[in-house]
N, C-alpha and C positions, 0 to 999 in steps of 0.2 A: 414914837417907836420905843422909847426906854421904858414904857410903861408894860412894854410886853418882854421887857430883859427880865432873866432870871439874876436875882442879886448879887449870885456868882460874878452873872456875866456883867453887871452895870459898875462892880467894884474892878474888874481886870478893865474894862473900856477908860474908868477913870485914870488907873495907875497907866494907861499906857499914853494916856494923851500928857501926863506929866513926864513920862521920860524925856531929858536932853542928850542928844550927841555929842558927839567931841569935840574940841574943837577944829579940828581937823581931821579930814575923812580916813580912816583906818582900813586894812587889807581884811572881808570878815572869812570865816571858815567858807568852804565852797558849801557844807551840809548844814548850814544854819541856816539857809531857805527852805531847802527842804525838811526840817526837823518843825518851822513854824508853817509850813503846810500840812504835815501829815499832823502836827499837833493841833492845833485849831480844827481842821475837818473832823477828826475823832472827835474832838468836842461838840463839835455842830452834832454829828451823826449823831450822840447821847441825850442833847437837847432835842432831835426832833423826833428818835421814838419816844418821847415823855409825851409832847406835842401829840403826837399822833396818836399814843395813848388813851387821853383822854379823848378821842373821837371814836376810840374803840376799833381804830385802823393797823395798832401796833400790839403786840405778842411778847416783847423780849425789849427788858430796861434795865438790865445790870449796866451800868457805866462803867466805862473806861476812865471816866472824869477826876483827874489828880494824877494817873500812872501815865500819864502820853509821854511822860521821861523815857518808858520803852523804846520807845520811836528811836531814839539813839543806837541802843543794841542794836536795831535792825540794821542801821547805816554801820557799823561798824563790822557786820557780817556780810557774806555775798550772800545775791538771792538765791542761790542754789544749795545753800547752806539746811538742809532739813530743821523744820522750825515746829513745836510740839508747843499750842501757846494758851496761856491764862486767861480767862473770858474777860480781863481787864485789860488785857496786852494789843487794843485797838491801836494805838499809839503807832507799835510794833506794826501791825499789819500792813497798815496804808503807807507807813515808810518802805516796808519792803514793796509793796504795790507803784510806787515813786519810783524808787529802783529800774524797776523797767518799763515802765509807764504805762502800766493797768489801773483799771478806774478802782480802787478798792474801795469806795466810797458808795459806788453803785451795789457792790457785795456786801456790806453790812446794811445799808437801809431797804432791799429785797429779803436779806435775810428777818432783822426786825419785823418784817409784814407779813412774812412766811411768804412769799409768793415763789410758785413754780416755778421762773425761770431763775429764781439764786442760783449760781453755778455750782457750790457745792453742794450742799443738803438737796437742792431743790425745793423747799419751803418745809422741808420736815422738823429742823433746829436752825435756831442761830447759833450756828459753830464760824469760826475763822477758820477759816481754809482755801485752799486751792491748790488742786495740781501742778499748775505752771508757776507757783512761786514758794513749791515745796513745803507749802503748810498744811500740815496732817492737822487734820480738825480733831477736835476733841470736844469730849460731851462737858456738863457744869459736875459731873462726878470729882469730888474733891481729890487733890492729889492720884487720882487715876490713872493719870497719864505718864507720870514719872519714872515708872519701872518698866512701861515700853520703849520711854525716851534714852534708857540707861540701853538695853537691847541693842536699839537702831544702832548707839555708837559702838556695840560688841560688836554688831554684824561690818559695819562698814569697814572696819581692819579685818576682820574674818574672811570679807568675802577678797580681800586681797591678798590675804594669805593663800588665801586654797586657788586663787586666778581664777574664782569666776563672778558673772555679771553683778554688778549693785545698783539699784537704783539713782543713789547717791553716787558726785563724785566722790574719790577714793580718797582724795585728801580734806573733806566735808569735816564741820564744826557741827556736831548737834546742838541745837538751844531748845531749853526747854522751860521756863517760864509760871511761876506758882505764889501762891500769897503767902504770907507769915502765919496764916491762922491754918494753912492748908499745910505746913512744916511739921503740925500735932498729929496729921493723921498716919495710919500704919502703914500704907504704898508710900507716903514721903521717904518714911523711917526706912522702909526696905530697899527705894531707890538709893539712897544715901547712903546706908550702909553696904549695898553692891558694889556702889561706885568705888568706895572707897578700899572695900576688900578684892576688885580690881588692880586698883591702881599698887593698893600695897604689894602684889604679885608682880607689879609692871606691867600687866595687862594694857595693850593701847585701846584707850578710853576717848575717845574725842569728845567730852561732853561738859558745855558750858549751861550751868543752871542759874537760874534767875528769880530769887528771891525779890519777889515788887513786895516789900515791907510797909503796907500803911498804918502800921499800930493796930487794926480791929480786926476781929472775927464775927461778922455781923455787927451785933451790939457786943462783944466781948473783948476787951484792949488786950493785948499781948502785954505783959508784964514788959517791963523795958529794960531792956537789954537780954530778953530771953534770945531771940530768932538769933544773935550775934554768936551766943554763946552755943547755941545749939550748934550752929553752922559751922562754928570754927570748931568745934569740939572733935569734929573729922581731921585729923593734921595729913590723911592723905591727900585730902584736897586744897586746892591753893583756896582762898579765902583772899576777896576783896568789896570791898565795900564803899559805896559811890551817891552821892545823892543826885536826885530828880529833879533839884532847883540851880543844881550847877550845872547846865550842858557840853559847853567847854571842856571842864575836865571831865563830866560825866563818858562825853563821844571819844576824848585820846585815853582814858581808863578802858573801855571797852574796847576798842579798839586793840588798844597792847594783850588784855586779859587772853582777847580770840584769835589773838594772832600765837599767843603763847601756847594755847589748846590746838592750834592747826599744826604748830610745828613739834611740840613733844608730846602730843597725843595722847594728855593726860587729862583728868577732868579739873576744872574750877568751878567756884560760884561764885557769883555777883551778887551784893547784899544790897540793894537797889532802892533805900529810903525815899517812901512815895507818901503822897495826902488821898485820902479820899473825898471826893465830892460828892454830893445828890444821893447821900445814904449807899446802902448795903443794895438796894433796887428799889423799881416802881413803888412798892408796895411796901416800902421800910420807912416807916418812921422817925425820922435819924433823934428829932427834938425828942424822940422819950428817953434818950439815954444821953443825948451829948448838950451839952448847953449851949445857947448861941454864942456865948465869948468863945468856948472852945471852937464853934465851926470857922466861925470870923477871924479865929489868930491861923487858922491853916492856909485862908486865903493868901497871905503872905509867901508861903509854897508853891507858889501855882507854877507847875511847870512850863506851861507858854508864858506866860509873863517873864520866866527867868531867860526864855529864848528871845525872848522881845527885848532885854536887856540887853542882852548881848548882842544883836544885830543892829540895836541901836549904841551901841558903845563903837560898834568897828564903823559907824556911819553908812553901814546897807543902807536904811529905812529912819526914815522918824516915825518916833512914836505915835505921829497923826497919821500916817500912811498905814502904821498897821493895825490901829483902829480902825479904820474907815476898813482894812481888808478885812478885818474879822467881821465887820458889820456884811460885807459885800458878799463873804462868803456863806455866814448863815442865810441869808435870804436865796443864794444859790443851792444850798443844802436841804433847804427846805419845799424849794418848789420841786426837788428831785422827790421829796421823802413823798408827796402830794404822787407824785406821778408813781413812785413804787405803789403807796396803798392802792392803786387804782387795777394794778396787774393781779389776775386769776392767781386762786391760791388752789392747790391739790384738791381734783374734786372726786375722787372715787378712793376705795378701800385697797381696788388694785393696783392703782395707780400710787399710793403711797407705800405698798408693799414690793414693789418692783425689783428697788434693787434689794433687796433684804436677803434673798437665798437664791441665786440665779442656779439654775442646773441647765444644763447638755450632758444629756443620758449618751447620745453617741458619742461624742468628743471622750466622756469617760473612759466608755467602754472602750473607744481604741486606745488609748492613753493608757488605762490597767489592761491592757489584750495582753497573751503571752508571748513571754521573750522563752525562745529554749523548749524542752521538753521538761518534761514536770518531773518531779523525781518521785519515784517509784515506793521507796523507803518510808513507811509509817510512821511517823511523829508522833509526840504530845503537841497538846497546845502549844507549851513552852517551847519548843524545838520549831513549831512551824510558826508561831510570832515572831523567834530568833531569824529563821528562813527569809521571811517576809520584809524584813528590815534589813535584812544584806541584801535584799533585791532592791530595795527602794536605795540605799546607799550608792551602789552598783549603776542604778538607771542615772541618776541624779545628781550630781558631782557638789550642786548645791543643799543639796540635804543634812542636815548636822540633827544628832542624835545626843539629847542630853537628860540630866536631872541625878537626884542623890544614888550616889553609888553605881551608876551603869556602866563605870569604865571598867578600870582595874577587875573590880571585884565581877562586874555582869550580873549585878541587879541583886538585890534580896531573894528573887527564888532562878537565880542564872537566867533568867530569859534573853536578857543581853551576852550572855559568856560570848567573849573571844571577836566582838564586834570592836572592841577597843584596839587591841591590838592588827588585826585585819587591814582597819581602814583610817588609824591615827588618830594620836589624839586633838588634830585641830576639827575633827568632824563627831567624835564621840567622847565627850566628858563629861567629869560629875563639874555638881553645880553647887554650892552653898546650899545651907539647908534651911532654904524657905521657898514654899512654891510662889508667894507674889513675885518673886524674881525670877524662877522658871518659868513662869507663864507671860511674865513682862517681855525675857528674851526671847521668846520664841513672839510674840507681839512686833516687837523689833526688828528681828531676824525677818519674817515673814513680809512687813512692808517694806523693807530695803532688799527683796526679792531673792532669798535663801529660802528654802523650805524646813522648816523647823518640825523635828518630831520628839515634841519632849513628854519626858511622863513624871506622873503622879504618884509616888509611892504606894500611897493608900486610899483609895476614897474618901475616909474620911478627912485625910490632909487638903483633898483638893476644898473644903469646907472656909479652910484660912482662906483663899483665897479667890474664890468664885467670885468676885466681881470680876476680875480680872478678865475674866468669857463671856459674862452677862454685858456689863457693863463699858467694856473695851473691842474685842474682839470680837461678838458680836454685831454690835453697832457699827463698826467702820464703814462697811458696802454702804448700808444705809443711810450715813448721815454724809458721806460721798458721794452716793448714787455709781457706786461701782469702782469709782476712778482711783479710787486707794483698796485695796485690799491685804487680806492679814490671814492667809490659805493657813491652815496646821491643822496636823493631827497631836492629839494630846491622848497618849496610853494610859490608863487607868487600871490597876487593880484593886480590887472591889472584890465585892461580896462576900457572902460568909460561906461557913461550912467547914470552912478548914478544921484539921484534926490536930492537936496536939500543939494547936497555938493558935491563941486569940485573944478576946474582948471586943469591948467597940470596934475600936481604933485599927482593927486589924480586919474586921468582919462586917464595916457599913455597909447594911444594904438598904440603904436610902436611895434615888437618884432624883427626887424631888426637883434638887433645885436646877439639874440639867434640864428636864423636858419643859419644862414652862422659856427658856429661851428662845426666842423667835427665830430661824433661820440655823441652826443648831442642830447637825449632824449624830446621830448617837447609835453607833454600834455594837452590838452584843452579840461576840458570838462565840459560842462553846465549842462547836470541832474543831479539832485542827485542821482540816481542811475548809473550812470556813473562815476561819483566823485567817488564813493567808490570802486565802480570796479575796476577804471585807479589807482587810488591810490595804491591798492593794489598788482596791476601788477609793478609800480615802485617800491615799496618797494622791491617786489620780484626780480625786475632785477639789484635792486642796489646789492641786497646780491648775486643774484649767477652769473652775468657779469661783476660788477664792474662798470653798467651805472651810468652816472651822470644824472641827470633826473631834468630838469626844469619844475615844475607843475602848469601852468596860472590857477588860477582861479576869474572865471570874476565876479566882485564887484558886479556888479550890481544886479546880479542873487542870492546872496547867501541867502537871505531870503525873496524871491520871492515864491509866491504860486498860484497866476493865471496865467492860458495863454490866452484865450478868452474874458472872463467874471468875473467880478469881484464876487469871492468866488466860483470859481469852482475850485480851486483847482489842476487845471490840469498841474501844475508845480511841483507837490511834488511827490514824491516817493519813495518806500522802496527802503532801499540802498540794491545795489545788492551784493554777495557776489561772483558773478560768476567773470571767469578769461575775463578779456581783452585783448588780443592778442594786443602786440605792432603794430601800423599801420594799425589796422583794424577799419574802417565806421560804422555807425547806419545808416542806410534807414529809412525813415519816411515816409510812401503812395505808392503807384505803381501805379501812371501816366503815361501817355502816351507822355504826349503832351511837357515834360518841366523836366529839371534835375536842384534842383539847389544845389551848395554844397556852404559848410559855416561850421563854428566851432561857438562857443561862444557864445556872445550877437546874433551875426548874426543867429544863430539856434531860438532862440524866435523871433524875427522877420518874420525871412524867415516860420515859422510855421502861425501866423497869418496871413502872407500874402496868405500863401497856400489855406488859409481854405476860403479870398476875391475871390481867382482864381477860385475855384472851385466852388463859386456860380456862376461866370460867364462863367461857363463849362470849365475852364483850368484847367486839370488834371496832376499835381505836383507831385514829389517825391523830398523830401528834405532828403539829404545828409549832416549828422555831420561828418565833416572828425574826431572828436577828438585828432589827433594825427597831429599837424603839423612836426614834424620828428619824427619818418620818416611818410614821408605823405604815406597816404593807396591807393597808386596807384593799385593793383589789383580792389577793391572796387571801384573806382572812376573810373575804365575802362569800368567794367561790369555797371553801372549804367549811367552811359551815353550813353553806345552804346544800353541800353535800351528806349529811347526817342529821342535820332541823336541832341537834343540842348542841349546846360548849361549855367548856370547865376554863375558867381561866387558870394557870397553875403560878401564883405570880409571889417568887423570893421578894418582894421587897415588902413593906406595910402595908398594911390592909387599909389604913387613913394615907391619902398622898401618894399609894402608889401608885405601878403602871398600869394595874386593872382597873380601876376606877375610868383610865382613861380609855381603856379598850372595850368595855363594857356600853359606854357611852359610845364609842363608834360603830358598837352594833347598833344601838339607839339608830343612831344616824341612818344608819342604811337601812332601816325599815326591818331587822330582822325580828321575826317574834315567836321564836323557839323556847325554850327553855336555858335559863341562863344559871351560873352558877361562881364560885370562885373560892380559892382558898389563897389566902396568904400566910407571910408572917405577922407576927406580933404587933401590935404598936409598941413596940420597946427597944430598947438597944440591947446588941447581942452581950449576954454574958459571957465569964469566964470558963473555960470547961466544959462538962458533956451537960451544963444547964442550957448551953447555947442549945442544947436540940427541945427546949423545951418554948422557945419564941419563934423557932423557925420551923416554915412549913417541911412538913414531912411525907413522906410515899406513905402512910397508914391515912393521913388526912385526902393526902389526894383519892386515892383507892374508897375510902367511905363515900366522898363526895360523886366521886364518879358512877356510884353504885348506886347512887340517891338519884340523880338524874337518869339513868335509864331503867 
């Protein structure tokens, strides 16, 4: 049998057959059984997707092997404690799994093999997670997770401020769990510095973070005593530090730490000195960078060995009893890992898509139906987005409206005025100014079941941090299969066009990296009585699908009032109160001769142009797609094969924009009319009236349309 031990495992078997007991039997911890179960198991479970690996039955080999010191945090929290954890934090898991006696042992080795029935992912990732023991899975995106996990501890005092539901108990500890090498990256930096400019407010913070320290970033060592100095560099937060070969004081350190964090509701971190085992993963090398003395002096570390001391110091076990149980348990580990490879993995494209975007078009629609009668009063944009957000405040008691400048002041172009004051400032405030932390808390906010509608200053800003939607928010349904969701609307203004202020930064009209997310809501729309309609459909499908809903709304248009002629007026409108149907068109004329579709700025445009064509006998129908995902291809079928041409009129770039993608959905549908398209520039908008020299214009559109018919 030792000939099939990993060297790891044949050095810990020897050191344990040499431990002696005391001389007399000692009282041990009641959690040092349990910490040399959940410790060992995790270790089996790393040894047998390598195992399985090589039979090309296992998917996923980053080890937990060296950090099962986690395993203590767990005992020192309750299991209803929301837990946000590091893909080395197995330790962690199966101890909370112990906890209440779920098999988590059975959920990482289904996970590893990707097989359909893993309870969370269902075989899509090996994430740690589970519903019933409050582990919000997270993907291997570095530091990701940590400006959602700073959120969840906003919202859990938030939502007991305002007296309504949390997912979480109200007196809940968040743990959130991250490497040393993962400390480097910019969501660490922004969780941390939230936290901390939280706390220095007095802000209640319930959040305990967990630095697992093994010295490496793959192959790159952490200069020593960086992560200390970083960590404590915060003096808002308490600062303690505890190592993974002592469990003892390891479990009454964490212990005191999270009991400190549950009663003053402040944040800390745990600097959690761990070894790594078995490389960086399957597929890592460890001998080209580490030397074997150095892997061989870490073995000395091994945190079940330091647990095996101690239970053999208090006279629980001798040292032979828990070798023979490590031996007894890998063979039991292994005949499970056998029987997982063996279970059906995801076998269809639908079937792995499933929970990805779930919609109920009826549940929406009666959820945004109308409250009240509509008011009668023509708005701007800006006036009926303000509308639409006292309605959703109004419906919604859990609704909290935040990001830079939206209190006091009511936004950069007022679209919030007077919402701050209205409905308080624990449901509408500004936020520090960085979006990974606005989109982190509304992350938070949203799985601890608030409904968060935070916005984005400028599109371009949302650029800092778009993993935070791709990569986090996004993904949650999906690597859940539904059972955790993260519902919000995120306001955006975007585009260009503006007069008398701009550049880039003020006038992106990229949305690139929006429509490529899977399951990604994205609304655009220019009336005001469409504002308030779409608005109100997101709101509705963040509460009853769990969408994540990106809401563009274009600058330039928000307190715009003509469309022809100056003071006619014919831009303003009562905000409607009616439902919008996800992916469904406005038609504007019924033309014969000409289809053009467009969203946005492009819809004021392409409307004046219409109204040139028609005195010159060209008969138009202008098509608002408003919804570029999902785009309204039923709508944009029937209204083109109403005319047999189409212009697409599309603000953003002509490489990467949204025509490229609508052009190809005519593909799709078999259409074979005459196609056309104008955009903007491949460039970024400049300063001044050069911006009208990159972005499409009513003279472009009008030649193009005259060329096609």
């Amino acid at each position: 049998m030792r000939d099939d031990l990993d060297p790891l495992e044949l050095h810990l078997l020897d050191a344990l057959a040499e431990l002696v007991g005391p001389g007399a039997p000692q009282a041990a911890a009641p959690e040092a059984a349990a910490l040399w179960r959940a410790q060992i198991d995790s270790r089996h479970c790393d040894f047998a997707a390598r195992w399985l690996q090589k039979e090309g039955r296992s998917f996923y080999t980053i080890a937990s092997a060296g950090h099962e010191s986690n395993a203590a945090v767990a005992l020192a929290l309750r299991p209803t404690d929301p837990a946000l954890l590091h893909y080395r934090s197995g330790g962690f898991y199966l101890a909370r799994s112990g906890q209440v006696g779920h098999d988590g042992v059975g959920d990482i080795l289904l996970g590893v093999t990707a097989a359909r029935d893993e309870p969370i992912a269902g075989g899509r990732h090996k994430v740690f997670g589970h519903h019933d023991l409050a582990v919000i899975p997270q993907t291997s995106t570095i530091a990701s997770h940590l400006p959602r996990a700073v959120g969840v501890a906003i919202a859990i005092d938030r939502a007991r401020k305002l007296g309504v539901d949390c997912t979480w108990p109200l007196d809940a500890v968040v743990v959130c769990s991250f490497g040393d090498a993962s400390l480097n990256h910019a969501a660490a930096q922004a969780a941390l510095n939230t936290a901390a400019h939280a706390a220095h407010q007095h802000l209640p913070l319930p959040l305990l973070l967990v630095c697992e320290d093994n010295g490496l970033g793959i192959s790159v060592p952490t200069p020593a005593g960086w992560a200390e100095g970083a960590l404590r560099a915060r003096s808002q937060l308490r600062y303690e530090r505890l190592d993974g070969d002592d469990p003892a004081g390891l479990l009454a350190g964490a212990r005191e730490l999270a009991q400190w964090v549950r009663e003053s509701r402040r944040p800390a971190v745990l600097h959690l000195r761990t070894v790594r085992y078995l490389g960086h993963a399957g597929a890592d090398v460890e001998s080209a960078y580490r030397s074997p003395q150095a892997v061989r002096a870490d073995w000395a570390r091994d945190p079940i060995l330091a647990t095996a001391r101690w239970l053999v110091a208090a006279g629980a076990r001798s040292g032979a009893e828990l070798a023979a149980d490590y031996v007894e348990s890998r063979a039991r580990v292994r005949e499970r890992a056998l029987e997982a490879a063996r279970l059906p993995q995801l076998g269809s494209a639908q079937e792995v898509m499933r929970p990805l975007a779930p919609r109920s078009p009826a549940a929406v629609a009666a959820a945004a139906g109308a409250r009240g009668r509509s008011s009668a009063e023509p708005l701007t944009l800006a006036q009926a987005v303000n509308s639409a957000l006292a309605d959703a405040l109004e419906r919604h008691p859990e609704a909290l409206l935040f990001g830079e400048d939206v209190a006091a002041k009511g936004g950069v172009y007022g679209v919030t005025r007077g919402l701050h004051a209205r409905f308080g400032a624990g449901r509408v405030f500004d936020t520090l100014l960085d979006e990974t932390s606005i989109l982190g808390l509304a992350l938070g906010a949203s799985v601890s079941g608030l409904l968060p509608l935070p916005e984005i200053q400028y599109l371009a800003y949302l650029h800092n941090a778009e993993d935070q939607l791709r990569g986090e928010a996004a993904t949650l349904q999906f690597f859940s299969q539904g059972q955790y969701r993260n519902g919000m609307v995120v306001r955006i203004a975007g585009y260009g066009y503006q007069k008398g202020f701009g550049g880039h930064f003020h006038n992106d009209d990229s949305v690139a990296v929006l429509r490529d997310i899977p399951g990604l809501v994205i609304a655009s729309p220019s009336r005001p009585d469409d504002a308030a309609a779409m608005l109100r459909t997101c709101v509705a499908a963040a509460k009853v699908d769990g969408s994540v809903c990106a809401f563009l709304e274009p600058i330039a248009l928000y307190h715009t009032r003509d469309l022809y002629e100056e003071r006619d007026g014919a831009w303003l409108a009562a905000p409607s109160h009616e439902h919008v149907a996800l992916g469904s068109a406005r038609t504007y004329g019924d033309g014969r001769d000409l289809t053009i579709l467009t969203w946005g700025n492009g819809l004021y445009l392409s409307l004046r142009v219409a109204r040139r064509l028609d005195a010159r006998g060209v008969k138009v129908r202008v098509v608002d797609l408003r919804w570029l995902a999902p785009l309204p291809i039923e709508d944009i079928a029937r209204e083109v094969a109403a005319t047999g041409r189409v212009l697409v009129v599309d603000e953003t770039r002509r490489t990467g924009g949204v025509s490229e993608g609508i052009l190809a959905a005519l593909v799709d549908i078999g259409f074979e009319g005459p196609m056309a398209r104008v955009t903007s520039k491949d460039s970024f908008v400049p300063l001044g009236d050069a911006a009208t020299l990159v972005l499409v214009s009513e003279n472009e559109i009008e030649a193009a349309a005259l060329a096609l018919v």
